[in-house]
C-alpha positions as CSV (number, residue, x, y, z in Angstrom):
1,X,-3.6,-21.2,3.7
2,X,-6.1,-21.4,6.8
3,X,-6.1,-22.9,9.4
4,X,-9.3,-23.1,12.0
5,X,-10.8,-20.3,14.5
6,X,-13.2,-19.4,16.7
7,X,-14.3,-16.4,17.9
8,X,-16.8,-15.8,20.6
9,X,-17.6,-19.4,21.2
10,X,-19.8,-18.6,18.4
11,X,-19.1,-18.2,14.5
12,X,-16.3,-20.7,13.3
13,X,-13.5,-18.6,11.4
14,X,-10.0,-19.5,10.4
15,X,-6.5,-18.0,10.5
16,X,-5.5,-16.5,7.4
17,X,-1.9,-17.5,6.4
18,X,0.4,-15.6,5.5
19,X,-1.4,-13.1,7.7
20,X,0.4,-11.9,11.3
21,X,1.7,-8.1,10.0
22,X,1.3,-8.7,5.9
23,X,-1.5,-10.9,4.2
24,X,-0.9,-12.2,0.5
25,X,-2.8,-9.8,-1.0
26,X,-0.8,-7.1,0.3
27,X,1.9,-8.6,-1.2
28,X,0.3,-8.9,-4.3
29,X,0.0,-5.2,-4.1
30,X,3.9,-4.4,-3.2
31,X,4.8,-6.4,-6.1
32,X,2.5,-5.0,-8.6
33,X,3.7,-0.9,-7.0
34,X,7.4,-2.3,-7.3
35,X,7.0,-3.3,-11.2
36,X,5.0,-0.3,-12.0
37,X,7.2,2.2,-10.1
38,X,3.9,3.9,-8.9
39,X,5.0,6.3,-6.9
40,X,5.4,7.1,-3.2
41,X,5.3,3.5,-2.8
42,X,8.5,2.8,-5.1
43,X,9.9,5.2,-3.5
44,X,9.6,3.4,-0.1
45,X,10.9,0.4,-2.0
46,X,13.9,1.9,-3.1
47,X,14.5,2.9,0.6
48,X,14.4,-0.4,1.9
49,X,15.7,-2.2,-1.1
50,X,19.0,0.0,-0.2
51,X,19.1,-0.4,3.8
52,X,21.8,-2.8,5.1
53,X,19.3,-5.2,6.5
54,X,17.5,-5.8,3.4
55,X,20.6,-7.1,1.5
56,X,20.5,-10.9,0.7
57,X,24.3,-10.2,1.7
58,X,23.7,-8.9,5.1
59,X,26.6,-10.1,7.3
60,X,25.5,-11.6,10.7
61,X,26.6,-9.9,14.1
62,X,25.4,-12.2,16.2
63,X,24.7,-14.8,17.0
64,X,24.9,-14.7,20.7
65,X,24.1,-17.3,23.7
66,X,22.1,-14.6,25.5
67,X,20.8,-11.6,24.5
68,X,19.5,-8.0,26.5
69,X,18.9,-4.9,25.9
70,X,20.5,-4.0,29.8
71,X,22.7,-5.4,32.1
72,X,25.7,-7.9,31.8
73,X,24.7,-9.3,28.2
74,X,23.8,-5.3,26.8
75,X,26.9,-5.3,24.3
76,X,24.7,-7.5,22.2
77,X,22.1,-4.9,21.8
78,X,22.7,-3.0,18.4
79,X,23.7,-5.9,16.8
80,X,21.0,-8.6,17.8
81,X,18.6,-5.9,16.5
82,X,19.7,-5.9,13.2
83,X,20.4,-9.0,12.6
84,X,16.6,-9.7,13.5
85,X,15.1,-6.6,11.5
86,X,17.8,-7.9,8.8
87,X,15.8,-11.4,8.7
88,X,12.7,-9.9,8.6
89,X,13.4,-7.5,5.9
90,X,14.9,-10.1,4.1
91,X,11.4,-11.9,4.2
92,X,9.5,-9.1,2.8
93,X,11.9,-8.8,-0.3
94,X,11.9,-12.1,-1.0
95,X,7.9,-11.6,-1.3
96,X,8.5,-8.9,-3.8
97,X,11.5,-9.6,-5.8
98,X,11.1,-13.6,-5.8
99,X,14.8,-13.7,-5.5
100,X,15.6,-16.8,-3.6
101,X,19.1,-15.0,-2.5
102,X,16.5,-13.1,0.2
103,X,14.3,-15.9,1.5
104,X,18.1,-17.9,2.4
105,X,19.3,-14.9,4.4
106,X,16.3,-14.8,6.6
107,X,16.1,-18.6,6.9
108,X,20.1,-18.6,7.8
109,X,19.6,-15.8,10.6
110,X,17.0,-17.1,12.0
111,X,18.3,-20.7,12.0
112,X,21.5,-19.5,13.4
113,X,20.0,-18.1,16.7
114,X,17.5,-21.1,16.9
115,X,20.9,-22.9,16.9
116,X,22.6,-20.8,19.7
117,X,20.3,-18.9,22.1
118,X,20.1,-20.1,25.1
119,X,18.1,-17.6,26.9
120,X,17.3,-14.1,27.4
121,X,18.3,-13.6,30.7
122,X,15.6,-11.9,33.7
123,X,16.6,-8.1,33.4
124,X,14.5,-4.9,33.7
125,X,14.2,-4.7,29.9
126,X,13.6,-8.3,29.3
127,X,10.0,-8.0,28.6
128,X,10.5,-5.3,25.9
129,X,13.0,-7.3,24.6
130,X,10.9,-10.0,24.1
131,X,8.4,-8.1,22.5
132,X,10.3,-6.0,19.8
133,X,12.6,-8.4,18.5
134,X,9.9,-11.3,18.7
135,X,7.8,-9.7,16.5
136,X,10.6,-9.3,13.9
137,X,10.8,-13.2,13.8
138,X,7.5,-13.9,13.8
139,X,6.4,-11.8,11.2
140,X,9.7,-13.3,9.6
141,X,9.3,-17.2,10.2
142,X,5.4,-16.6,8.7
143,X,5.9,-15.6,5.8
144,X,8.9,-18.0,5.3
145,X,6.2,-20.6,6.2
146,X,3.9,-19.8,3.9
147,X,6.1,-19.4,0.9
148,X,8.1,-21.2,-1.5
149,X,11.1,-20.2,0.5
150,X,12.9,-23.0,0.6
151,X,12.4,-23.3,4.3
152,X,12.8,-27.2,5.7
153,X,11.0,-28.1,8.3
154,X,13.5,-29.3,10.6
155,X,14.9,-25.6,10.3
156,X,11.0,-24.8,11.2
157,X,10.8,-26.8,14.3
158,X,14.2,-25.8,15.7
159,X,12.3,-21.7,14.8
160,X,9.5,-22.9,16.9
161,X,11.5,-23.9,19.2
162,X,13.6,-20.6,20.0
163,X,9.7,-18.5,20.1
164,X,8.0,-21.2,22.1
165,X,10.8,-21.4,24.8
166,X,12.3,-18.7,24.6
167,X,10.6,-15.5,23.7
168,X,7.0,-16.3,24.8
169,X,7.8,-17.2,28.4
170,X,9.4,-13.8,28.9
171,X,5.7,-12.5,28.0
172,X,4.4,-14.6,29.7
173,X,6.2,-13.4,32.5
174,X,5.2,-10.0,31.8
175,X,1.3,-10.9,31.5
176,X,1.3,-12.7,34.9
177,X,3.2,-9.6,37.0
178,X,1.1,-6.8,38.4
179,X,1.2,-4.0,36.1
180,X,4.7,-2.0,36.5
181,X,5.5,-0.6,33.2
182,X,4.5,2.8,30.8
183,X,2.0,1.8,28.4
184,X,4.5,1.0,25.4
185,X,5.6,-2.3,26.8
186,X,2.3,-3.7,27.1
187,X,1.7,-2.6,23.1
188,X,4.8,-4.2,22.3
189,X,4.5,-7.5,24.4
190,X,0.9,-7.7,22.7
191,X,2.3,-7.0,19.1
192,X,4.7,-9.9,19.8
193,X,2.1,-12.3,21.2
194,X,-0.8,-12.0,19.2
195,X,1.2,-11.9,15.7
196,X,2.9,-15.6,17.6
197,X,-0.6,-16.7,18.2
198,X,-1.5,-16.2,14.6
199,X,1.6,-18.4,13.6
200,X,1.5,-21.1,15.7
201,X,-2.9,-20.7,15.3
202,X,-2.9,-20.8,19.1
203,X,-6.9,-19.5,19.6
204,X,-6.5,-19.1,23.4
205,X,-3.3,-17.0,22.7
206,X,-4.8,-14.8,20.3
207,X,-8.2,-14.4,22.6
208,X,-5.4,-13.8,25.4
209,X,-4.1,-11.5,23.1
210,X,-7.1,-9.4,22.1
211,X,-8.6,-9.3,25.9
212,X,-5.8,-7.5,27.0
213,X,-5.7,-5.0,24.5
214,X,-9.3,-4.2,25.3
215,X,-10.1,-4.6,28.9
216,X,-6.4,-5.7,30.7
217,X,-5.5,-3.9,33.8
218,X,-1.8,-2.5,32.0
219,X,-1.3,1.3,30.9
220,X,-0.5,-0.8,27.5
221,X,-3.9,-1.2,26.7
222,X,-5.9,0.7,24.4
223,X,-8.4,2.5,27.1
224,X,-5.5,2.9,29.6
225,X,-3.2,4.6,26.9
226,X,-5.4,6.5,24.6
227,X,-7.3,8.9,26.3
228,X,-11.3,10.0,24.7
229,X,-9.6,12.7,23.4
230,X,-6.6,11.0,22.4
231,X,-4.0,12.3,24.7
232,X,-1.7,9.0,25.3
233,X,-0.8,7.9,28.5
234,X,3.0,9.1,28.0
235,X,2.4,12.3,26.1
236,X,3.7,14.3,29.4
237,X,6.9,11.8,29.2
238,X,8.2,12.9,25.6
239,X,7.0,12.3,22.1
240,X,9.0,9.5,21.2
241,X,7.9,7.0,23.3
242,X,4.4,8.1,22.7
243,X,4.8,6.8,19.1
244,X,6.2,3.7,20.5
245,X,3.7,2.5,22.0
246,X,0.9,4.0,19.3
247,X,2.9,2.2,16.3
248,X,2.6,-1.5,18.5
249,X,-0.9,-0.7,18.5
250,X,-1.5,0.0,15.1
251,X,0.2,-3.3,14.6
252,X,-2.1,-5.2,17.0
253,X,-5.2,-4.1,15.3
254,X,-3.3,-4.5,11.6
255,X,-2.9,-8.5,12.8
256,X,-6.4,-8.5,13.9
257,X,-8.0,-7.1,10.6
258,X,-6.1,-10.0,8.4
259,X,-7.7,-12.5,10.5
260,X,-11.1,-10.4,9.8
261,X,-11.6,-8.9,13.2
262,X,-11.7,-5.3,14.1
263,X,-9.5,-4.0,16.6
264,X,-9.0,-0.4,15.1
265,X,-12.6,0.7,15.8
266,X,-12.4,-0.2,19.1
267,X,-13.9,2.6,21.5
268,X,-15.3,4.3,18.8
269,X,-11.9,4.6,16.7
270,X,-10.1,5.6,19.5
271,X,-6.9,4.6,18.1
272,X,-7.9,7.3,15.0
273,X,-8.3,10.1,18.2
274,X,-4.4,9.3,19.6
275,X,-2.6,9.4,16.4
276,X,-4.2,12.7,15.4
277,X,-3.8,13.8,18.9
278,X,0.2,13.2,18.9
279,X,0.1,14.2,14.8
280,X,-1.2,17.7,15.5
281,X,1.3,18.8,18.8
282,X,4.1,17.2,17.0
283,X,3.3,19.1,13.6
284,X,3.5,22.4,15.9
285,X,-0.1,22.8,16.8
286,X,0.1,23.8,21.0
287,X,-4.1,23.4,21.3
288,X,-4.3,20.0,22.3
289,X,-6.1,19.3,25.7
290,X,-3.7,18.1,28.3
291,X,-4.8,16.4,31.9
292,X,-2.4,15.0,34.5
293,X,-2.9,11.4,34.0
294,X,-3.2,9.0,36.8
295,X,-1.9,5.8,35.3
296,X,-2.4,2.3,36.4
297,X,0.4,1.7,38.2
298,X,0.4,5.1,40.3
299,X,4.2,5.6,39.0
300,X,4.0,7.7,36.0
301,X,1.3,10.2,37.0
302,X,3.9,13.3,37.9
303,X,3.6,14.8,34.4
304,X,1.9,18.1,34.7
305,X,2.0,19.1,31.1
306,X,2.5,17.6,27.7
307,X,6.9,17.0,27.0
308,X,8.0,19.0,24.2
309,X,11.0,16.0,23.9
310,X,11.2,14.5,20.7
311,X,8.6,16.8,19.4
312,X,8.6,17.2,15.4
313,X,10.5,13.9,15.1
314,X,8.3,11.7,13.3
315,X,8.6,7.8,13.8
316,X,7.4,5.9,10.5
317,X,4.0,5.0,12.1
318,X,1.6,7.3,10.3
319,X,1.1,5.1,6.8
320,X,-0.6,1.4,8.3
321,X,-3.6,3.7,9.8
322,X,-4.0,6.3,7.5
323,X,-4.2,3.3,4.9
324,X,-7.3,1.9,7.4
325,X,-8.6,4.7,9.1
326,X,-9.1,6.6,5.8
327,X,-8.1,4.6,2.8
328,X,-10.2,1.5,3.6
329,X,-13.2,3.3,5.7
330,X,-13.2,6.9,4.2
331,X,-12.8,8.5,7.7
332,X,-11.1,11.7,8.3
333,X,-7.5,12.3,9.3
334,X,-6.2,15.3,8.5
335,X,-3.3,16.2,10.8
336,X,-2.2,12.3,10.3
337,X,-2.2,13.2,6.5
338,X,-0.2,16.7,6.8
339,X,2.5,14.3,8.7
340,X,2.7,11.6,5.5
341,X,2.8,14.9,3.0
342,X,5.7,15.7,5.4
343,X,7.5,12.5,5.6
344,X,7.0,10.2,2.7
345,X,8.3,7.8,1.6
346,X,8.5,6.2,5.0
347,X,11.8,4.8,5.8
348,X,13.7,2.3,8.3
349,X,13.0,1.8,12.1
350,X,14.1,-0.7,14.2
351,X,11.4,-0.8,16.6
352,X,8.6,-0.7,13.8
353,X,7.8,-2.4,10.8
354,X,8.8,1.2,9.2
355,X,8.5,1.3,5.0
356,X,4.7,2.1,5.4
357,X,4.6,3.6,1.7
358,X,5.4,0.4,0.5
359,X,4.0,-2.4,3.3
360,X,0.9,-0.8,4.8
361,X,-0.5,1.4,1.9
362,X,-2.9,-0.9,-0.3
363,X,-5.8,0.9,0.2
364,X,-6.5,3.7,-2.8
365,X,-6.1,7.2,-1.3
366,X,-3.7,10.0,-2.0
Protein backbone atom coordinates (compact mmCIF):
# COMPACT_ATOMS: atom_id res chain seq x y z
CA UNK A 1 0.00 0.00 0.00
CA UNK A 2 1.30 3.75 -0.43
CA UNK A 3 0.45 6.41 0.84
CA UNK A 4 1.88 10.09 -0.37
CA UNK A 5 5.46 11.87 0.25
CA UNK A 6 7.58 14.46 -0.38
CA UNK A 7 10.89 14.86 -0.11
CA UNK A 8 12.79 18.04 -0.50
CA UNK A 9 9.92 20.11 -1.48
CA UNK A 10 10.83 18.65 -4.66
CA UNK A 11 10.12 14.99 -6.17
CA UNK A 12 6.68 13.62 -5.03
CA UNK A 13 7.34 10.01 -3.40
CA UNK A 14 5.14 7.81 -1.27
CA UNK A 15 5.37 5.77 1.95
CA UNK A 16 5.75 2.28 1.37
CA UNK A 17 3.40 0.10 3.48
CA UNK A 18 4.23 -2.44 5.26
CA UNK A 19 7.55 -0.60 5.46
CA UNK A 20 8.79 1.01 9.05
CA UNK A 21 11.63 -1.93 10.09
CA UNK A 22 10.41 -4.88 7.38
CA UNK A 23 8.93 -4.21 3.77
CA UNK A 24 6.80 -7.00 2.05
CA UNK A 25 9.30 -8.12 0.06
CA UNK A 26 11.45 -8.99 2.87
CA UNK A 27 8.84 -10.97 3.95
CA UNK A 28 8.43 -12.59 1.00
CA UNK A 29 11.99 -13.63 1.46
CA UNK A 30 11.56 -15.00 5.30
CA UNK A 31 8.85 -17.01 4.08
CA UNK A 32 10.41 -18.49 1.08
CA UNK A 33 14.16 -19.17 3.60
CA UNK A 34 11.58 -20.74 6.24
CA UNK A 35 9.96 -23.27 3.59
CA UNK A 36 13.28 -24.06 2.08
CA UNK A 37 15.23 -24.44 5.31
CA UNK A 38 18.12 -22.47 3.66
CA UNK A 39 20.38 -22.21 6.06
CA UNK A 40 21.71 -19.72 8.52
CA UNK A 41 18.47 -18.09 7.99
CA UNK A 42 16.36 -21.18 9.22
CA UNK A 43 18.38 -21.43 11.71
CA UNK A 44 17.48 -17.93 13.02
CA UNK A 45 13.92 -18.98 12.53
CA UNK A 46 14.12 -21.81 14.63
CA UNK A 47 15.55 -19.43 17.33
CA UNK A 48 12.78 -17.19 17.35
CA UNK A 49 10.12 -19.63 16.41
CA UNK A 50 11.19 -21.17 20.02
CA UNK A 51 11.59 -17.87 22.17
CA UNK A 52 8.74 -17.22 24.71
CA UNK A 53 7.69 -14.12 23.07
CA UNK A 54 7.15 -15.53 19.74
CA UNK A 55 4.52 -18.06 21.01
CA UNK A 56 0.84 -17.41 19.80
CA UNK A 57 0.48 -18.58 23.58
CA UNK A 58 2.50 -16.00 25.19
CA UNK A 59 0.86 -15.19 28.58
CA UNK A 60 0.57 -11.45 29.29
CA UNK A 61 2.49 -9.73 32.35
CA UNK A 62 1.14 -6.66 32.14
CA UNK A 63 -0.84 -4.83 31.53
CA UNK A 64 -0.12 -1.91 33.71
CA UNK A 65 -1.60 1.79 34.33
CA UNK A 66 1.94 3.29 34.14
CA UNK A 67 4.90 1.96 33.06
CA UNK A 68 9.01 2.98 33.75
CA UNK A 69 11.95 1.71 33.50
CA UNK A 70 13.06 3.84 37.05
CA UNK A 71 11.46 5.10 39.90
CA UNK A 72 8.13 4.28 41.71
CA UNK A 73 6.48 2.34 38.65
CA UNK A 74 10.11 0.24 37.87
CA UNK A 75 8.63 -3.21 39.01
CA UNK A 76 6.95 -3.11 35.67
CA UNK A 77 10.06 -3.07 33.81
CA UNK A 78 10.99 -6.82 32.76
CA UNK A 79 7.60 -7.57 32.17
CA UNK A 80 6.20 -4.55 30.10
CA UNK A 81 9.32 -5.43 27.90
CA UNK A 82 8.26 -8.69 26.94
CA UNK A 83 5.05 -8.31 26.63
CA UNK A 84 5.88 -5.63 23.85
CA UNK A 85 8.78 -7.60 22.15
CA UNK A 86 6.14 -10.63 22.60
CA UNK A 87 3.56 -8.50 20.35
CA UNK A 88 5.98 -7.70 18.01
CA UNK A 89 7.41 -10.99 17.50
CA UNK A 90 4.11 -12.26 17.27
CA UNK A 91 3.72 -9.95 14.14
CA UNK A 92 6.66 -11.11 12.37
CA UNK A 93 5.51 -14.88 12.62
CA UNK A 94 2.32 -14.28 11.72
CA UNK A 95 4.02 -12.80 8.37
CA UNK A 96 5.79 -16.08 7.91
CA UNK A 97 3.72 -18.87 9.07
CA UNK A 98 0.18 -17.28 8.12
CA UNK A 99 -1.05 -18.75 11.27
CA UNK A 100 -3.84 -16.48 12.40
CA UNK A 101 -3.08 -17.87 16.17
CA UNK A 102 0.08 -15.09 15.92
CA UNK A 103 -1.49 -12.09 14.37
CA UNK A 104 -4.48 -12.42 17.58
CA UNK A 105 -1.63 -12.43 20.15
CA UNK A 106 -0.13 -9.26 18.97
CA UNK A 107 -3.56 -7.63 18.28
CA UNK A 108 -4.66 -8.76 22.08
CA UNK A 109 -1.38 -7.17 23.67
CA UNK A 110 -1.42 -4.43 22.04
CA UNK A 111 -5.16 -3.84 22.53
CA UNK A 112 -4.85 -4.59 26.12
CA UNK A 113 -2.36 -1.68 26.91
CA UNK A 114 -4.28 0.69 24.50
CA UNK A 115 -7.04 -0.31 26.97
CA UNK A 116 -5.12 0.46 30.27
CA UNK A 117 -2.15 2.82 30.01
CA UNK A 118 -2.56 5.79 31.33
CA UNK A 119 0.79 7.30 31.16
CA UNK A 120 4.33 6.87 31.34
CA UNK A 121 5.16 8.89 34.12
CA UNK A 122 8.24 11.98 33.79
CA UNK A 123 11.34 9.95 35.20
CA UNK A 124 15.04 10.11 34.21
CA UNK A 125 14.57 7.12 31.85
CA UNK A 126 11.26 8.09 30.41
CA UNK A 127 12.65 9.13 27.14
CA UNK A 128 14.40 5.78 26.48
CA UNK A 129 11.45 4.25 27.49
CA UNK A 130 9.61 5.74 25.01
CA UNK A 131 11.83 5.01 22.41
CA UNK A 132 12.63 1.14 22.87
CA UNK A 133 9.40 -0.08 23.58
CA UNK A 134 7.65 2.35 21.05
CA UNK A 135 9.39 0.98 18.35
CA UNK A 136 8.30 -2.58 19.33
CA UNK A 137 4.65 -1.42 18.75
CA UNK A 138 5.04 0.44 15.92
CA UNK A 139 6.84 -1.90 13.96
CA UNK A 140 4.02 -4.30 15.50
CA UNK A 141 0.70 -2.21 14.80
CA UNK A 142 2.25 -1.78 10.97
CA UNK A 143 2.45 -4.79 9.92
CA UNK A 144 -0.87 -5.71 11.59
CA UNK A 145 -2.19 -2.81 9.50
CA UNK A 146 -1.10 -3.87 6.49
CA UNK A 147 -2.15 -7.43 6.68
CA UNK A 148 -4.94 -9.70 6.63
CA UNK A 149 -4.63 -9.89 10.43
CA UNK A 150 -7.81 -9.69 11.40
CA UNK A 151 -7.15 -6.34 12.96
CA UNK A 152 -10.62 -4.04 13.41
CA UNK A 153 -10.32 -0.73 13.27
CA UNK A 154 -11.73 0.34 16.36
CA UNK A 155 -8.92 -1.86 17.93
CA UNK A 156 -6.65 0.49 15.39
CA UNK A 157 -7.82 3.76 16.56
CA UNK A 158 -7.75 2.95 20.31
CA UNK A 159 -3.48 1.68 19.01
CA UNK A 160 -3.20 5.09 17.62
CA UNK A 161 -4.42 6.42 20.38
CA UNK A 162 -1.90 4.92 23.13
CA UNK A 163 1.34 6.09 20.40
CA UNK A 164 -0.12 9.47 19.57
CA UNK A 165 -0.73 10.36 23.30
CA UNK A 166 1.27 8.59 24.94
CA UNK A 167 4.57 7.50 23.64
CA UNK A 168 5.26 10.39 21.08
CA UNK A 169 4.85 13.29 23.58
CA UNK A 170 7.57 11.75 25.81
CA UNK A 171 9.83 12.31 22.51
CA UNK A 172 8.63 14.97 21.98
CA UNK A 173 9.73 16.02 25.22
CA UNK A 174 13.05 14.69 24.66
CA UNK A 175 13.48 16.66 21.10
CA UNK A 176 12.48 20.00 22.71
CA UNK A 177 15.16 19.76 25.91
CA UNK A 178 18.74 20.85 25.51
CA UNK A 179 20.77 17.97 24.77
CA UNK A 180 21.55 15.91 28.24
CA UNK A 181 21.88 12.43 27.29
CA UNK A 182 24.88 9.76 25.73
CA UNK A 183 24.32 9.37 22.25
CA UNK A 184 22.14 6.00 22.45
CA UNK A 185 19.02 7.78 23.55
CA UNK A 186 18.87 10.08 20.74
CA UNK A 187 19.27 6.71 18.24
CA UNK A 188 16.65 5.20 20.14
CA UNK A 189 14.13 8.14 20.39
CA UNK A 190 14.83 8.55 16.51
CA UNK A 191 14.25 4.69 15.78
CA UNK A 192 10.92 5.15 17.65
CA UNK A 193 9.88 8.36 15.81
CA UNK A 194 10.72 8.01 12.38
CA UNK A 195 9.39 4.22 12.12
CA UNK A 196 5.79 6.24 13.98
CA UNK A 197 6.12 8.74 11.22
CA UNK A 198 6.10 6.07 8.57
CA UNK A 199 2.87 4.55 10.21
CA UNK A 200 0.89 7.31 10.76
CA UNK A 201 2.62 8.86 7.05
CA UNK A 202 3.24 11.99 9.10
CA UNK A 203 5.87 13.86 6.37
CA UNK A 204 6.90 16.60 8.89
CA UNK A 205 7.59 13.77 11.43
CA UNK A 206 9.68 11.76 9.26
CA UNK A 207 11.66 15.12 7.82
CA UNK A 208 11.85 15.85 11.82
CA UNK A 209 13.01 12.58 11.95
CA UNK A 210 15.83 12.49 9.34
CA UNK A 211 17.17 16.20 10.30
CA UNK A 212 18.07 15.16 13.44
CA UNK A 213 19.86 12.18 12.63
CA UNK A 214 21.97 14.27 10.30
CA UNK A 215 22.59 17.74 11.52
CA UNK A 216 20.65 17.85 15.28
CA UNK A 217 22.67 19.25 18.07
CA UNK A 218 22.38 15.59 20.33
CA UNK A 219 25.44 13.11 20.75
CA UNK A 220 22.62 10.71 19.27
CA UNK A 221 23.24 11.83 15.95
CA UNK A 222 25.17 10.23 13.33
CA UNK A 223 28.14 12.95 13.14
CA UNK A 224 28.02 13.49 16.98
CA UNK A 225 28.31 9.64 17.66
CA UNK A 226 30.40 8.17 14.94
CA UNK A 227 33.51 9.62 14.71
CA UNK A 228 35.56 9.83 10.74
CA UNK A 229 37.28 7.01 11.91
CA UNK A 230 34.43 5.30 13.51
CA UNK A 231 35.26 5.54 17.16
CA UNK A 232 31.56 6.06 18.74
CA UNK A 233 30.93 8.63 21.07
CA UNK A 234 30.60 6.05 24.14
CA UNK A 235 33.38 3.68 23.11
CA UNK A 236 35.46 5.00 26.37
CA UNK A 237 32.01 4.21 28.46
CA UNK A 238 31.93 0.30 27.66
CA UNK A 239 31.03 -1.76 24.71
CA UNK A 240 27.60 -2.44 25.34
CA UNK A 241 26.10 0.63 25.10
CA UNK A 242 28.14 1.47 22.13
CA UNK A 243 26.07 -1.21 20.31
CA UNK A 244 23.11 0.29 21.60
CA UNK A 245 23.08 3.16 20.17
CA UNK A 246 24.86 1.75 16.68
CA UNK A 247 21.98 -1.02 16.36
CA UNK A 248 19.11 2.15 16.68
CA UNK A 249 20.98 3.57 14.00
CA UNK A 250 21.19 0.85 11.68
CA UNK A 251 17.43 0.83 12.31
CA UNK A 252 16.97 4.48 11.31
CA UNK A 253 18.62 4.19 8.13
CA UNK A 254 16.92 0.43 7.48
CA UNK A 255 13.29 2.60 7.81
CA UNK A 256 14.74 5.14 5.51
CA UNK A 257 15.88 2.79 2.65
CA UNK A 258 12.11 1.11 2.57
CA UNK A 259 10.78 4.43 1.92
CA UNK A 260 13.71 4.74 -0.85
CA UNK A 261 15.95 7.21 0.85
CA UNK A 262 19.46 6.69 1.90
CA UNK A 263 20.40 7.22 5.31
CA UNK A 264 23.31 4.52 5.51
CA UNK A 265 25.67 6.44 3.14
CA UNK A 266 25.38 9.35 4.97
CA UNK A 267 28.99 10.98 5.56
CA UNK A 268 30.51 8.87 3.25
CA UNK A 269 29.21 5.50 4.93
CA UNK A 270 30.07 6.55 8.17
CA UNK A 271 27.83 4.20 9.75
CA UNK A 272 29.93 1.21 7.73
CA UNK A 273 33.34 3.09 9.69
CA UNK A 274 31.54 2.66 13.51
CA UNK A 275 30.43 -0.83 13.19
CA UNK A 276 33.76 -2.01 11.93
CA UNK A 277 35.41 0.18 14.38
CA UNK A 278 33.46 -1.48 17.55
CA UNK A 279 33.58 -5.10 15.37
CA UNK A 280 37.39 -5.11 15.33
CA UNK A 281 38.25 -4.05 19.33
CA UNK A 282 35.49 -6.28 20.38
CA UNK A 283 36.82 -9.28 18.15
CA UNK A 284 40.29 -8.67 20.14
CA UNK A 285 42.02 -6.43 17.81
CA UNK A 286 43.71 -3.37 20.45
CA UNK A 287 44.84 -1.04 17.13
CA UNK A 288 41.93 1.00 16.94
CA UNK A 289 42.63 4.91 17.23
CA UNK A 290 41.19 6.33 20.36
CA UNK A 291 40.73 10.31 21.15
CA UNK A 292 39.14 11.74 24.30
CA UNK A 293 35.94 12.88 22.99
CA UNK A 294 34.31 16.08 23.87
CA UNK A 295 30.69 15.36 23.55
CA UNK A 296 27.84 17.73 23.08
CA UNK A 297 26.78 18.11 26.29
CA UNK A 298 30.25 18.61 28.08
CA UNK A 299 29.23 15.56 30.53
CA UNK A 300 30.63 12.48 29.07
CA UNK A 301 34.02 13.68 27.89
CA UNK A 302 36.17 12.15 31.02
CA UNK A 303 36.99 8.89 29.10
CA UNK A 304 40.65 8.77 28.50
CA UNK A 305 40.77 5.50 26.69
CA UNK A 306 38.59 3.03 25.00
CA UNK A 307 36.38 0.56 28.13
CA UNK A 308 37.33 -2.84 27.85
CA UNK A 309 33.48 -3.48 29.62
CA UNK A 310 31.41 -5.68 27.73
CA UNK A 311 34.12 -6.31 25.26
CA UNK A 312 33.68 -9.61 23.15
CA UNK A 313 29.94 -9.62 23.95
CA UNK A 314 28.26 -9.27 20.76
CA UNK A 315 24.73 -7.68 20.61
CA UNK A 316 22.67 -9.10 17.51
CA UNK A 317 23.32 -5.89 15.40
CA UNK A 318 25.81 -7.05 12.90
CA UNK A 319 23.28 -8.87 10.16
CA UNK A 320 20.80 -5.58 9.00
CA UNK A 321 24.18 -3.73 7.73
CA UNK A 322 26.25 -6.32 6.63
CA UNK A 323 23.05 -7.27 4.48
CA UNK A 324 23.31 -3.33 3.12
CA UNK A 325 26.68 -2.28 3.47
CA UNK A 326 27.89 -5.39 1.62
CA UNK A 327 25.13 -7.63 0.40
CA UNK A 328 23.17 -4.92 -1.48
CA UNK A 329 26.21 -2.34 -2.44
CA UNK A 330 29.20 -4.90 -2.62
CA UNK A 331 31.30 -2.74 -0.06
CA UNK A 332 33.77 -4.25 2.23
CA UNK A 333 33.28 -5.29 5.83
CA UNK A 334 35.53 -7.58 6.96
CA UNK A 335 35.81 -7.44 10.78
CA UNK A 336 31.74 -6.95 10.66
CA UNK A 337 31.82 -10.39 8.75
CA UNK A 338 34.37 -12.29 11.19
CA UNK A 339 31.66 -11.24 13.98
CA UNK A 340 28.46 -12.89 11.93
CA UNK A 341 31.00 -16.17 11.24
CA UNK A 342 31.19 -15.87 15.03
CA UNK A 343 27.72 -15.44 15.99
CA UNK A 344 25.20 -16.81 13.63
CA UNK A 345 22.34 -17.44 13.70
CA UNK A 346 21.48 -14.17 15.41
CA UNK A 347 19.28 -14.65 18.30
CA UNK A 348 16.81 -12.57 20.77
CA UNK A 349 17.37 -9.01 22.25
CA UNK A 350 15.15 -7.02 23.80
CA UNK A 351 16.41 -3.76 22.95
CA UNK A 352 16.86 -4.67 19.12
CA UNK A 353 14.98 -6.13 16.53
CA UNK A 354 17.60 -9.18 17.06
CA UNK A 355 16.94 -12.52 14.57
CA UNK A 356 19.07 -10.62 11.80
CA UNK A 357 19.75 -14.16 9.97
CA UNK A 358 16.29 -14.36 9.33
CA UNK A 359 14.71 -10.50 9.29
CA UNK A 360 17.53 -8.34 7.86
CA UNK A 361 19.41 -10.80 5.47
CA UNK A 362 17.65 -10.63 1.96
CA UNK A 363 20.40 -9.46 0.19
CA UNK A 364 22.66 -12.62 -1.56
CA UNK A 365 26.03 -12.74 0.19
CA UNK A 366 27.62 -15.42 2.33
Amino acid sequence: MLSLLFFNGRAQKRFVHPGVLHSLASFETMREVVQRKNVPGYSAYLLMAGHPCASAFYQLRGPFEFIARDGEFKYTKGEMEMDFSAAYLNAIMWMITKDQAHARKSIEILESYADSLKGIPVSNDAALLAGLEGSKIVNAIEILSHSESGLKKFQVDKINKMIKCIFLPVCDRFYSSRAYTNGNWGAIVTRMYIGAAVYFDDEKMYRSAVEFYINGNDNGTIKNYVSENGQIQESGRDQGHAQLGLGAMASICEISWNQGQDLYKIFNNRLLNGFEYVAKYNLGEDHVPFVRWKDITGKYSNWTEISAIGRGKFIPIYEMVYNHYVGLKGLSMPFTRKVLERTRPEGYDRDQPAFGTLLFKYATYK
